[in-house]
N, C-alpha and C positions, 0 to 999 in steps of 0.2 A: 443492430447489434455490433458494437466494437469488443474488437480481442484482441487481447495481449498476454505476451511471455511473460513467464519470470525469466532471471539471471540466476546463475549458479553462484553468487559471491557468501553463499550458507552453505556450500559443499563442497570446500577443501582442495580447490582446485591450485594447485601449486602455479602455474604460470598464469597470475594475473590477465597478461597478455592475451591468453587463449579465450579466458572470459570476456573480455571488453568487446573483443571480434565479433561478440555474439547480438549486439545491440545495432550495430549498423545492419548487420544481416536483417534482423529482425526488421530494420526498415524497408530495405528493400525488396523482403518477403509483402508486404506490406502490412505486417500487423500494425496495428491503433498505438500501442504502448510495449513500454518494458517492464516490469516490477523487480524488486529485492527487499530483500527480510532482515533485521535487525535481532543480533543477539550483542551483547557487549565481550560477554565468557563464556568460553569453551567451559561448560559445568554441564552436572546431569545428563543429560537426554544429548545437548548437542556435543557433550564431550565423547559420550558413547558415540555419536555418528562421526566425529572428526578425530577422536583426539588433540591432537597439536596441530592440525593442519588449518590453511586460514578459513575464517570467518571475516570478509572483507564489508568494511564498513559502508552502508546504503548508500547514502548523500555521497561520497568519494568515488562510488562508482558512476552514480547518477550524474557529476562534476563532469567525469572523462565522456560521457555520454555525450554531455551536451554541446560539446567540441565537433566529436563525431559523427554527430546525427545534424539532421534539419528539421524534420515536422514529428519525429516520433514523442508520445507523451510518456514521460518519465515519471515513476510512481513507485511509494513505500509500501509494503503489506508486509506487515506494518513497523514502524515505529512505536517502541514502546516507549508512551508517553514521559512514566515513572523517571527512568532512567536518567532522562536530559533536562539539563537545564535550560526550562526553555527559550530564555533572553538568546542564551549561545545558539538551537535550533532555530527561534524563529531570524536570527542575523543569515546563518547557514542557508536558509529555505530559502529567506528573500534573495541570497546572492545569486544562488542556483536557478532563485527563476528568472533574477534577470537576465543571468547571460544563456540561458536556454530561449529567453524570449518569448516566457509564459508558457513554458511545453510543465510545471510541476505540477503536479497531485502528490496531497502529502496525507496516505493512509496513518494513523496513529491509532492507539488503543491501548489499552491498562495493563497490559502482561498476564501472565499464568504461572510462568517459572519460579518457583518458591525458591529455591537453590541458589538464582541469581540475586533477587531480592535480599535475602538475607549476607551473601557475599558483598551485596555493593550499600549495605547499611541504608538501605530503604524498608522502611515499614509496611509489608502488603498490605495488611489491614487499611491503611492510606491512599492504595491505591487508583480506587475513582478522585478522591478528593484531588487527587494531586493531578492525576487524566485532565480532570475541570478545570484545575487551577491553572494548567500549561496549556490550556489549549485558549482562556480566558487572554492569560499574557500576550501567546503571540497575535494575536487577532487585534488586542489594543496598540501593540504595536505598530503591525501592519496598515493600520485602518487609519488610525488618529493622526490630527496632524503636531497634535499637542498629546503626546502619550502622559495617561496616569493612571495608575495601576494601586491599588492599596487592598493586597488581600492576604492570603495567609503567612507568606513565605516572603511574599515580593511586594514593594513598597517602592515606588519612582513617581518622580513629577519632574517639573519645569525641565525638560529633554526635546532632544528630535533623536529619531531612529531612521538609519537608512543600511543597504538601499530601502526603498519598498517596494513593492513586488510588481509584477508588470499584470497581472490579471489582477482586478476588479470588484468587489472591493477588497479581496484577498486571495490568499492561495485556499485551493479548493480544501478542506478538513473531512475526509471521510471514516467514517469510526469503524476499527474492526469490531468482531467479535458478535454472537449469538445471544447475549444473556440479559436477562430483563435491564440492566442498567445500560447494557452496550444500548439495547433499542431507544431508551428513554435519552440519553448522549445524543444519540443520531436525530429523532425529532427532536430534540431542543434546541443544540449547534451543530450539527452536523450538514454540512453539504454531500453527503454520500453514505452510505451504507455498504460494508464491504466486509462481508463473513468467509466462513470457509469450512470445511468439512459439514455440511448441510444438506439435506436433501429439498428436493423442487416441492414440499409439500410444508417442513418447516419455513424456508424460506417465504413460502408466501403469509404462512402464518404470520412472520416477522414483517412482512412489508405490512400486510392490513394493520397491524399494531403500532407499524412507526406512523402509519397514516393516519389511524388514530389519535394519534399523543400528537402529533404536527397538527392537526386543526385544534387540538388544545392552547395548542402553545400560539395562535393566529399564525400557522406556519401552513401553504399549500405543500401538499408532500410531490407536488409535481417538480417542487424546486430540490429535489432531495433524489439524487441519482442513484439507483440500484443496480448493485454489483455483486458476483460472488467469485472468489476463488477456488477455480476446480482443480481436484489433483489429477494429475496424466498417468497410468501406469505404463511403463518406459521400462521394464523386464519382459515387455512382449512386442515384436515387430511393429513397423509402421505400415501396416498390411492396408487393404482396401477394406477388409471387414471391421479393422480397429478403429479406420477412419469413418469409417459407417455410424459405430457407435458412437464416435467422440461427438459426429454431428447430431446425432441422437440427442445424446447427452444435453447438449449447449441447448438443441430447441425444446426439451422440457423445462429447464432456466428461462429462455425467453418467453413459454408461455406463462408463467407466473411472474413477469414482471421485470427479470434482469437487460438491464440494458447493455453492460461492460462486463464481460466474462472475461478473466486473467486464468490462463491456464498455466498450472503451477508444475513444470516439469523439473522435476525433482532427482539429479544424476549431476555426478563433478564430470564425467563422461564427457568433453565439450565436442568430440567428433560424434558422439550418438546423439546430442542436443543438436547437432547442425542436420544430421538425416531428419530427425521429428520437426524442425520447424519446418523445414524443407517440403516434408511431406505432410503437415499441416497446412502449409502456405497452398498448396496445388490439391488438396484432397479435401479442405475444411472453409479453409479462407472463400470459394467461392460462392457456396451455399450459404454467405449474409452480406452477401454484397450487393 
């Protein structure tokens, strides 16, 4: 079982600085990875949690990461595919992995937020289409040594793309999300599977299904990495009983199948974020090593 943080770059935290400190700790604790969450605008739901305070961009933090780290694995949960353009994403992704030196996993997924959607002149309704369409690009990209692309949005030939990425034959593409389409995504192109708010009884529902659809598609679903995002609650001490349960928690995940638990500690708090990984590194970390 590999574990990893998230970062607070979704929780307002005013001195950038403070956040960044949080990714080498993390290495040194020895968690697997770090994660961060993509919204573009402070609207709805994230406006209510921040207001005006920042929402610091995923890949930017992930960039400063890879300066500061050496073997920790850098990773999106998620990326909302919609959003970006993904010729610009998949240039951004390749650069990131090269100078990281293949530390990237790049979580993506369709979005939910209706409020952003219609703020940034994307059609939900389009949604999956568009999921497909950009995870289609970057991959031709990435892969080809002759990129050509002719599909909805996006039309290119006689090109070369660089960098390309230093892992093989791509950057790893894990699909968030829980919904009959996230599963059907995940066995068809997906190298991973990475939901959230789920219990160890759905989840496995969801793996036998993506295993399913992967031997449809001539896909082994051995090749298809199962992951889930857990949330931490982090308004109650880091006690020995709390840690009791988190490792509870993890091994009912791991009995149904999760191999990469990211626990999603959820506080712009960066001294309470340094106690809890602290105190997951020495009370959690050991019972999967």
């Amino acid at each position: 079982m590999k574990i990893g943080v998230t970062l607070p770059n979704n929780w307002g935290v005013v001195d950038p600085r403070a956040m960044l400190l949080l990714g080498p700790l993390a290495e040194r604790l020895d968690f697997d990875s770090v994660w961060t969450m993509d919204h573009l605008l402070n609207i709805a739901t994230v406006r209510e949690r921040l207001e005006d305070r920042p929402y610091y961009h995923p890949l930017s933090v992930l960039s400063h990461l890879s300066a500061t780290t050496e073997r920790i694995i850098l990773g999106t949960s998620v990326m909302v595919l919609p959003y970006h353009d993904p010729v610009g994403l998949a240039k951004y992704a390749a650069t990131l992995d090269a100078i990281s030196n293949g530390r990237l996993i790049l979580g993506v997924g369709a979005g939910a937020l209706r409020e952003e959607f219609l703020a940034l002149g994307i059609p939900m309704s389009r949604r999956g289409e568009l999921t497909d369409e950009g995870i289609a690009v970057m991959k031709d990209l990435w892969i080809n040594e002759e990129p050509s692309y002719q599909g909805g949005r996006y039309r290119f030939a006689d090109l070369k793309f660089s960098p390309r990425p230093v892992q093989k034959p791509h950057i790893p593409l894990w699909i968030g999300g829980g919904s009959p389409a996230a599963l059907l995504r995940t066995a068809r192109i997906g190298n991973g599977w990475h939901p959230t708010s789920i219990s160890p009884a759905d989840f496995l529902t969801g793996r036998n299904r993506i295993a399913e659809l992967a031997q449809e598609f001539g896909r082994r679903p051995s090749e298809i990495e199962m992951s889930v995002r857990l949330d931490v609650d982090l308004t109650q001490d880091a006690t020995s009983d709390a840690l009791e349960c988190l490792v509870a928690e993890i091994v009912d995940f791991q009995q149904v199948g999760v191999e990469h638990t990211v626990l999603a500690l959820g506080s712009g708090d960066t001294l309470r974020l340094e106690s809890w990984m602290e105190a997951i590194a020495s009370g959690v970390l050991p019972a999967f090593r």
